[in-house]
C-alpha positions in Angstrom: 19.5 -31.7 58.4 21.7 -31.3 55.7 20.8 -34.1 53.7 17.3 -32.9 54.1 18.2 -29.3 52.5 19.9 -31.3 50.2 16.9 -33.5 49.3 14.5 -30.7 49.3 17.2 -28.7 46.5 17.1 -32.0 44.5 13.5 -32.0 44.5 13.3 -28.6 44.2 15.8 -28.9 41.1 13.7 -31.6 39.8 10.8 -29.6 39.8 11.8 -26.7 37.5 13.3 -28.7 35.3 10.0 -30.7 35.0 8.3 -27.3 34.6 11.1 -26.3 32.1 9.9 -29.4 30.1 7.0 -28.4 29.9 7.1 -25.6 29.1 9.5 -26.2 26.0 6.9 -28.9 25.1 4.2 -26.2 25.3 6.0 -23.9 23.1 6.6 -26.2 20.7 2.7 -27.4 20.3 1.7 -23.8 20.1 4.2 -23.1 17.4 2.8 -26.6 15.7 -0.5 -25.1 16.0 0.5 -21.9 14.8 1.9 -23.5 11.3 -1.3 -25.3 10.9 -3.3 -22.2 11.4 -1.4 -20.5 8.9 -2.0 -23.5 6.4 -5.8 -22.9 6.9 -5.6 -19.3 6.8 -3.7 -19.3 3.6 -6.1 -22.4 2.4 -9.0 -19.7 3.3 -7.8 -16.7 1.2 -6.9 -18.6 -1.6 -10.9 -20.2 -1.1 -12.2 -16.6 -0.5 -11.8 -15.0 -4.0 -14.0 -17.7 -5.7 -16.6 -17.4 -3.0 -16.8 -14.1 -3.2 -17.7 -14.4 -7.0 -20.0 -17.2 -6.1 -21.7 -14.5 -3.9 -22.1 -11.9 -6.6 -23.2 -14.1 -9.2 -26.1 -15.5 -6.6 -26.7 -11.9 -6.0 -27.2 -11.1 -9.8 -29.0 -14.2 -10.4 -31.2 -13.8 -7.3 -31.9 -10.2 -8.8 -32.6 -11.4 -12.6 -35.3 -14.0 -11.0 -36.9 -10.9 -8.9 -36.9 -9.2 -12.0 -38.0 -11.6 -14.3 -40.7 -12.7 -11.8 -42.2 -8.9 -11.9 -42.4 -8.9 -15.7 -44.2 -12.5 -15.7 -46.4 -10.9 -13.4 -46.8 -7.8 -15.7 -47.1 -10.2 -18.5 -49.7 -11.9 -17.2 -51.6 -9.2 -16.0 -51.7 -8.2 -19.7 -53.2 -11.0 -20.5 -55.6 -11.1 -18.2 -56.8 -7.5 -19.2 -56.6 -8.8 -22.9 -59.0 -11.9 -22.2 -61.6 -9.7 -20.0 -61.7 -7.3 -23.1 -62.3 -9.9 -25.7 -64.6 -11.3 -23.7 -66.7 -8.1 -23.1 -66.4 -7.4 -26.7 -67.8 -10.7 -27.5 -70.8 -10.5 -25.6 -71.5 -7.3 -26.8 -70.9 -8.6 -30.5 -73.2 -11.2 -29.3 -75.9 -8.8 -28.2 -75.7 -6.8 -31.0 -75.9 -9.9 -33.8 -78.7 -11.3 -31.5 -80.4 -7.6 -31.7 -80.1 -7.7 -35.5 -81.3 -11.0 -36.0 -84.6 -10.6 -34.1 -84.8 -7.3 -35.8 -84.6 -9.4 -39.4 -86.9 -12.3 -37.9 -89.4 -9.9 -37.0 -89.2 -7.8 -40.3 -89.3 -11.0 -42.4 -92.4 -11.8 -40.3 -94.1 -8.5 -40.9 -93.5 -9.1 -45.1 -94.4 -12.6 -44.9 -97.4 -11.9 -42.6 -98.6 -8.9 -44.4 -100.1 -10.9 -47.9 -101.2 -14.0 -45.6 -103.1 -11.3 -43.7 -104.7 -10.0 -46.7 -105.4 -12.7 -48.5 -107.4 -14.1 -45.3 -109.4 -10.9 -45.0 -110.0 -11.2 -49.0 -111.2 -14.9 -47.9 -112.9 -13.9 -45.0 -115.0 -11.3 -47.0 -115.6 -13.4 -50.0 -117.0 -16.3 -47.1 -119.6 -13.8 -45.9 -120.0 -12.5 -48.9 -121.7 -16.1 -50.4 -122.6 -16.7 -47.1 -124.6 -13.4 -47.4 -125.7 -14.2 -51.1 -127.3 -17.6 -49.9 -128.4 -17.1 -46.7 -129.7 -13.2 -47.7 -129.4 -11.5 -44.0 -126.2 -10.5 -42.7 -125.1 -12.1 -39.8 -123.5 -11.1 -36.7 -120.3 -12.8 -36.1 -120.2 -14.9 -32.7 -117.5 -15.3 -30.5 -115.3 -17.5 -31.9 -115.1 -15.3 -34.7 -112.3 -12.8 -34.6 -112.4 -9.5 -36.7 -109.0 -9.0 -38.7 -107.5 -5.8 -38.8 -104.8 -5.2 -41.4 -102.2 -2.5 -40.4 -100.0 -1.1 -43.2 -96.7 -1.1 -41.8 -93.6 0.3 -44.0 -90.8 -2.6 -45.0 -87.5 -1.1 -43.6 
């Protein structure tokens, strides 16, 4: 029986110092691991300054483009206002050179009219008037005579 006690402290023995191995190996992996995550984390502030400044200066840009995007839209809102004026102000330029022009044509006929009226009424008179001479009755005139009246209208 004693040399099984004695087995079982051998194993026992072997045991913790099996367990003491590793241990000792775990403590040194974690301290490993340890130095390389204070590598990175020194790596990482050193990285963290100029991504910070990358951040602001997307910031400042990203606000620039919002701004400059509301004054293009501004802008062309102006310009949209600007071409709906002009072009109400050249239709009513239109209209009003139209209004004048018919108001010329229709003057220019009135003066042109006015002596071609009267010299065919002159006409018209002197016709029956030899017609009258000759024929020595006065005739009524038929339907496919038309009676000219001449209105005196004032040139403007």
């Amino acid at each position: 029986m004693q040399t099984l006690l004695t087995v079982a402290v051998i194993v026992i023995a072997l045991a913790i110092i099996v367990q003491a191995g590793v241990l000792v190996s775990m403590y040194l992996m974690s301290r490993k691991l340890a130095n390389k995550a204070d590598v990175l984390m020194t790596a990482s502030q050193r990285l963290m300054p100029p991504l910070e400044t990358i951040t602001n200066n997307l910031k400042t840009t990203s606000d620039h483009l919002a701004e400059s995007g509301k004054i293009a839209r501004e802008q062309v809102m102006n310009v949209q206002q600007f071409v709906t004026e002009s072009q109400q102000n050249i239709r009513q330029q239109i209209l009003d050179v139209r209004g004048m022009v018919l108001d010329t044509v229709d003057e220019a006929r009135t003066v042109v009219m006015r002596p071609v009226r009267q010299y065919a009424a002159i006409a018209t008179a002197i016709a029956e008037g030899v017609r009258t001479f000759f024929s020595g009755r006065k005739r009524e005139p038929g339907p496919e005579e038309k009676v000219i009246i001449i209105e005196e209208r004032p040139a403007a």
